[in-house]
matplotlib code that plots the C-alpha trace (Angstrom):
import matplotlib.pyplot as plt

x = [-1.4, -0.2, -1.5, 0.7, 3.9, 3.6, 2.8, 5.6, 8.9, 8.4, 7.8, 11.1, 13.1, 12.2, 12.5, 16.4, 17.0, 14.9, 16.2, 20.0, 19.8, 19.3, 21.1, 24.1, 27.4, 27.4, 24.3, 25.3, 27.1, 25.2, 26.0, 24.9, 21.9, 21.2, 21.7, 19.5, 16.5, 17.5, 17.5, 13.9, 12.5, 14.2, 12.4, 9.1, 9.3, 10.0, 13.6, 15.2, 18.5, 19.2, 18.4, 20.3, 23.6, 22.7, 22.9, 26.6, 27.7, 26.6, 28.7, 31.3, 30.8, 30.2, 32.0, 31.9, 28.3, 25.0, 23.0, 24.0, 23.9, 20.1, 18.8, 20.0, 18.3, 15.4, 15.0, 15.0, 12.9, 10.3, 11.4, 10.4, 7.2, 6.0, 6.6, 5.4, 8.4, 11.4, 14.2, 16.0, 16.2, 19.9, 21.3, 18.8, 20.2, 24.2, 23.3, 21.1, 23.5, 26.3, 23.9, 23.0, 26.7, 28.0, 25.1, 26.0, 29.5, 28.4, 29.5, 27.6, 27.3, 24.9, 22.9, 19.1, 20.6, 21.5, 18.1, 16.8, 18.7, 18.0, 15.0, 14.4, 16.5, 14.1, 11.2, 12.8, 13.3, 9.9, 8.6, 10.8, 9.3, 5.5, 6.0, 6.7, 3.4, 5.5, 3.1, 4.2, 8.2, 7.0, 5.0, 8.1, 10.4, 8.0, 7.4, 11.4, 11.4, 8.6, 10.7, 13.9, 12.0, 10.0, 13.0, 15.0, 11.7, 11.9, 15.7, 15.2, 11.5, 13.3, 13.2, 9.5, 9.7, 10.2, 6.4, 6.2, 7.1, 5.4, 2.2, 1.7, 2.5, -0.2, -2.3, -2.2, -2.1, -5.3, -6.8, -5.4, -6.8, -10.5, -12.0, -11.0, -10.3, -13.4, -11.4, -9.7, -6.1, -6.4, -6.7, -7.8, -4.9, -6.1, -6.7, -3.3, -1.4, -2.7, -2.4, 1.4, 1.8, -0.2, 2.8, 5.3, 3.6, 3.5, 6.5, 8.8, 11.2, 12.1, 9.4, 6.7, 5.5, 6.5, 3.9, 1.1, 1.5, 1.4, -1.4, -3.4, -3.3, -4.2, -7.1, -8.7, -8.6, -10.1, -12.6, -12.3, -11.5, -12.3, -9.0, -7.2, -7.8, -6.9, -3.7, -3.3, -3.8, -1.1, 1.4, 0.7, 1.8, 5.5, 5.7, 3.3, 2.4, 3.7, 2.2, 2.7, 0.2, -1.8, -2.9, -4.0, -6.0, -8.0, -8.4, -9.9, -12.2, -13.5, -14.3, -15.9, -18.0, -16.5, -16.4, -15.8, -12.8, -11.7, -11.2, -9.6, -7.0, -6.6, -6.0, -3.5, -2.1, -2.0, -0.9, 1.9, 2.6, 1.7, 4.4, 6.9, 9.7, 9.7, 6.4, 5.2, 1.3, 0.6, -0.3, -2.1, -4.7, -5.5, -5.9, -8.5, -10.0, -10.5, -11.8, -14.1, -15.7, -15.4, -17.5, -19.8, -21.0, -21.2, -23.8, -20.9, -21.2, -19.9, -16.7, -16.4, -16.0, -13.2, -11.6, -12.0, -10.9, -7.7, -7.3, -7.2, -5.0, -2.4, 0.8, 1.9, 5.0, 4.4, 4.4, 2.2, -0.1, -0.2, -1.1, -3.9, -5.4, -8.9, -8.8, -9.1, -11.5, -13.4, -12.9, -14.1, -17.5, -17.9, -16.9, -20.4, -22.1, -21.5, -22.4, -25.4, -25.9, -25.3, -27.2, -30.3, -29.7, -30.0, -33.2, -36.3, -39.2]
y = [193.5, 193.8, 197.0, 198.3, 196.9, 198.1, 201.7, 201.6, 200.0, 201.3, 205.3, 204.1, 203.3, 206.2, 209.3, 207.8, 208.0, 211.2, 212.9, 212.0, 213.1, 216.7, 217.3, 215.0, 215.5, 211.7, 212.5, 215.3, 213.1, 212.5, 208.8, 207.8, 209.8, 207.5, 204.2, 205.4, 205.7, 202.7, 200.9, 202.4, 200.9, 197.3, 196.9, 198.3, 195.8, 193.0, 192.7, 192.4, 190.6, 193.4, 195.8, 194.2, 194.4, 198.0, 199.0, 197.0, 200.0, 202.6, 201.3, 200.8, 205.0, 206.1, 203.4, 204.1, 206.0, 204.7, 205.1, 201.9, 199.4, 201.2, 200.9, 196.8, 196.2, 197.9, 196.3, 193.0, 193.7, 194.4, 191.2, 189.3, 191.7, 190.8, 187.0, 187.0, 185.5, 185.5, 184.0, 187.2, 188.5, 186.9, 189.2, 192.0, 192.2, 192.2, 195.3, 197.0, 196.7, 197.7, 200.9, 201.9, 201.6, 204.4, 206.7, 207.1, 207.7, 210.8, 214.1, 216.7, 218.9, 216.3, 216.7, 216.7, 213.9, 211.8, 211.9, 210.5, 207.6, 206.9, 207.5, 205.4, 202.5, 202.7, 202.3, 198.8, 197.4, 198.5, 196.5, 193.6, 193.4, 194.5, 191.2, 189.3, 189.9, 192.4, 195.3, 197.2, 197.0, 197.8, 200.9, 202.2, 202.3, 203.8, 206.0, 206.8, 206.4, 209.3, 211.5, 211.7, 212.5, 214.9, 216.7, 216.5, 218.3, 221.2, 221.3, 221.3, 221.5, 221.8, 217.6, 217.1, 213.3, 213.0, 214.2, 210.3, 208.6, 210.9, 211.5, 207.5, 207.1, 210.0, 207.7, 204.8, 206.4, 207.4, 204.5, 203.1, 205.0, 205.7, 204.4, 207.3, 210.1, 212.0, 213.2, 216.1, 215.4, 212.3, 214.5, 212.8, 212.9, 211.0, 214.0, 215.7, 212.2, 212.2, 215.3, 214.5, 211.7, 214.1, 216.4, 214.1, 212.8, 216.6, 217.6, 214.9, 214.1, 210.3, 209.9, 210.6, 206.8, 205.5, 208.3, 207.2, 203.8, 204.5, 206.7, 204.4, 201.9, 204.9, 205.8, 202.3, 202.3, 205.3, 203.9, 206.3, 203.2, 205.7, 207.6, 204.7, 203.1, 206.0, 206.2, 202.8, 203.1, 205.8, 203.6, 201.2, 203.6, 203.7, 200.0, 197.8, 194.5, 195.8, 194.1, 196.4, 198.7, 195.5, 194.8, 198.2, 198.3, 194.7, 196.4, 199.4, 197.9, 195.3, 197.9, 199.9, 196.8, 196.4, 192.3, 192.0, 194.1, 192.8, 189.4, 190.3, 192.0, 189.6, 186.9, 188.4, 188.6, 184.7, 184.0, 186.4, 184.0, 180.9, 179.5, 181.3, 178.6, 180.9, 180.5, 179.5, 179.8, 182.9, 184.7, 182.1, 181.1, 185.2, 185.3, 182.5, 184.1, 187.3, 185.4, 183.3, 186.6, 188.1, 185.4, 184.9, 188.4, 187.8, 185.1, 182.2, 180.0, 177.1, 179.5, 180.4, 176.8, 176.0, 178.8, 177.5, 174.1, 175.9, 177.6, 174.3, 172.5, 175.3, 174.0, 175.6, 176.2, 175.6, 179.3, 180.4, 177.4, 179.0, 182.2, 181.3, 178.5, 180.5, 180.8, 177.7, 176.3, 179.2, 177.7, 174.0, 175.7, 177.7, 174.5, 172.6, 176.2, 176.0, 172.7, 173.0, 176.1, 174.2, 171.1, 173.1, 175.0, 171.7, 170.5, 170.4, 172.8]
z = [231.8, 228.4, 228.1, 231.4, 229.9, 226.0, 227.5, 230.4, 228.0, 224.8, 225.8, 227.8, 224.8, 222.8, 225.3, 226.2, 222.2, 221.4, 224.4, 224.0, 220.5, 221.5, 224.7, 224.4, 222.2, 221.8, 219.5, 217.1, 215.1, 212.0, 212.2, 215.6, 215.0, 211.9, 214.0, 216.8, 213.8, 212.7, 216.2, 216.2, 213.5, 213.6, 217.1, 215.9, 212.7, 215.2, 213.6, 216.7, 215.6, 213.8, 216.2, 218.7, 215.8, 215.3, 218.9, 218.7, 216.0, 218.0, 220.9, 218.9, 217.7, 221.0, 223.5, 227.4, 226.9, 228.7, 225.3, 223.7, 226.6, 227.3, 224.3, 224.2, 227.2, 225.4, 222.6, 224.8, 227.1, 224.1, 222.4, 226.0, 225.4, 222.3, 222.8, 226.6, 228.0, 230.2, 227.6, 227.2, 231.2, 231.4, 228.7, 229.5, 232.9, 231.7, 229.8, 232.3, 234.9, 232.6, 231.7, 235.2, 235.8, 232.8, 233.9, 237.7, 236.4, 234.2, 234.9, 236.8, 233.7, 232.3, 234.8, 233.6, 230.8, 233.6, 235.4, 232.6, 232.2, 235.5, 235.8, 232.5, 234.1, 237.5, 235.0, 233.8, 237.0, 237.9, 235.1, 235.9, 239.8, 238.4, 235.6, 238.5, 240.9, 243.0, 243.1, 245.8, 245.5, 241.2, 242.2, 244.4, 242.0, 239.6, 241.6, 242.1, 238.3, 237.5, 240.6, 238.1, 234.8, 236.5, 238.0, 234.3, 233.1, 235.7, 234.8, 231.0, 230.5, 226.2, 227.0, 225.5, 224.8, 228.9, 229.2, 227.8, 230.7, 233.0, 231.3, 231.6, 235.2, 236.1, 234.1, 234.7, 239.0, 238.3, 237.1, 239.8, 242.3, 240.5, 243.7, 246.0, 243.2, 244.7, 247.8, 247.8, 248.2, 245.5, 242.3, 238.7, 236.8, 233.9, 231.2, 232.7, 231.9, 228.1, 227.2, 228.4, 225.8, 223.2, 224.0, 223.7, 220.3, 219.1, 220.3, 220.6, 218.1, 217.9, 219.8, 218.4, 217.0, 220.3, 222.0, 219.1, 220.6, 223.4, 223.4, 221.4, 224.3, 226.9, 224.7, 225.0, 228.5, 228.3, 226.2, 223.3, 220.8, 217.6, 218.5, 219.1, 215.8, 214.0, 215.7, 215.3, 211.8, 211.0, 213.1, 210.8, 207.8, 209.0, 210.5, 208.2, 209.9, 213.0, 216.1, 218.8, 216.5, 215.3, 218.8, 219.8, 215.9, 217.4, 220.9, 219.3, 217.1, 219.4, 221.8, 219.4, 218.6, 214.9, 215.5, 211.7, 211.8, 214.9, 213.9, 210.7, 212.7, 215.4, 212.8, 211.5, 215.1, 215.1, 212.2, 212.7, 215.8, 215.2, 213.0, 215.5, 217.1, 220.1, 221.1, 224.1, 223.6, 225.7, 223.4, 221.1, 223.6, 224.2, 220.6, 220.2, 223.6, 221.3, 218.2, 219.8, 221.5, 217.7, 216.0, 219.2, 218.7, 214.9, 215.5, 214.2, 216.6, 214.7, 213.7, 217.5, 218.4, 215.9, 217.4, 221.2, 220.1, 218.8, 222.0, 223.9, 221.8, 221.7, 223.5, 226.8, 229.0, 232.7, 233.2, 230.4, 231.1, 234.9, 233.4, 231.3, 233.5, 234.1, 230.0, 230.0, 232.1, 230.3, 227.0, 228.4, 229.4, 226.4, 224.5, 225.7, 225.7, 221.6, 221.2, 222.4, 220.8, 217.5, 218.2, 219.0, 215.6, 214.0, 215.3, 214.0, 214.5]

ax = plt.figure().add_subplot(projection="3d")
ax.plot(x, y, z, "-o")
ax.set_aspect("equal")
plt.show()
């Protein structure tokens, strides 16, 4: 599931920003064009406060425009993202709506600029509904979503950094549907979708780290993990210690069987977290889930059970607690599993 949502918001974000920056007046100002970069990186460093301020000066540059009100909703939604929580949905919704509302109201000559607003605001709510265990009312409007970028592409196909949001939907479609892709009229559109996002990533302008991201977490699924650790890796270049590459870097090395590197990486996704006030535990019980499969494979037991007695001692809300239940009734078996293991270690020949 994480995977889903870090490849569906983020690509979201960027493509308004990249996008706008080219086809709309709003953007050639030298300025704006600055606090759009600047938005960028604050989110991708996790300093959302001051994203959040930044996107206040660029509605104060460019008041009345759907950019600004977009991009706050953007920044967080990935804030609710990267702490796996609903604290923010309030506020997210105040700016959504007021962004949905400036981007019906633009004029017809902005035509393929206002498709992609929408369709990028679609793409939200489907997120919103798919967070939420609606399936089928998330994959309409994604669906509705894809229909508008795909449209601003045949308008302007000049838009590269909409091949984003498109190239994941055909992706993640086909994964969907890898069960019936054998028939005729249900086409694979897996290799179509990245070499979208490698478009976008080439191509793109703003873009382009959001598209690495992204593609990173595509490449996994695909299970190609040596790509996605080397774009993991450059990420990491521009935004050191960022987590939305830190978790694709653990993903790809775990997959790739690197347990070592793995739980390096993933430790210093916890302790990144750990000390957090807004912390509800989600994410701390997935990461002792990891490292405890890290050390297991390492031949540690002794290491993987400190790391499962972390997991059940790590404080839940009544929604994360809901969410991980089956993690931990795994970690209670897995508890007496090690012990064993380590009492047997101990006894004589």
């Amino acid at each position: 599931m994480r995977k889903m949502r870090y490849i569906v918001i983020l690509p979201a974000l960027i493509s308004l920003m990249a996008s706008a920056e080219t086809r709309s007046t709003v953007f050639q100002d030298s300025t704006a064009q600055s606090l759009v970069r600047r938005i960028v990186g604050e989110t991708f460093m996790m300093h959302y406060l001051q994203a959040l301020s930044t996107t206040d000066s660029l509605e104060m540059l460019v008041p009345g425009h759907p950019a600004a009100p977009l991009l706050k909703a953007g920044v967080l939604y990935c804030r609710m993202l990267d702490f796996e929580d609903r604290a923010d949905k309030v506020e997210f919704d105040r700016h959504y709506d007021l962004a949905w509302s400036r981007a019906e109201k633009m004029d017809k000559s902005d035509k393929s600029e206002k498709k992609l607003y929408l369709g990028i605001l679609l793409g939200f709510k489907a997120l919103l509904e798919q967070r939420q265990g609606k399936w089928w009312p998330a994959v309409k409007l994604g669906m509705k979503s894809v229909g508008h970028l795909e449209d601003c592409l045949k308008e302007d196909p000049a838009f590269a950094d909409a091949y984003l949001g498109v190239g994941t939907y055909k992706y993640w479609r086909s994964r969907a549907t890898d069960f019936i892709n054998w028939l005729p009229l249900i086409p694979d559109e897996k290799q179509a979708g990245i070499d979208m996002v490698r478009r976008a990533m080439n191509e793109g302008l703003l873009s382009r780290e959001i598209s690495r991201s992204t593609l990173a977490w595509i490449l996994i699924d695909h299970a190609r993990p040596s790509e996605a650790i080397s774009l993991s890796l450059e990420g990491l270049k521009f935004y050191p210690g960022s987590r939305f590459y830190l978790w694709t870097l653990a993903d790809g090395y775990l997959q790739s069987s690197q347990w070592n590197k793995a739980a390096v990486i993933y430790r210093q996704l916890y302790d990144s977290l750990h000390p957090l006030e807004r912390n509800n535990g989600y994410n701390e019980v997935g990461l002792c889930k990891q490292l405890t499969k890290c050390y297991r494979q390492m031949g540690d037991p002794r290491t993987a059970l400190e790391w499962v007695d972390r997991g059940l001692a790590v404080k839940l809300d009544q929604e994360a607690g809901e969410r991980r239940k089956k993690d931990l009734e795994k970690f209670k078996s897995l508890k007496q599993d090690l012990q064993n293991q380590l009492q047997d270690q101990t006894q004589p020949d």
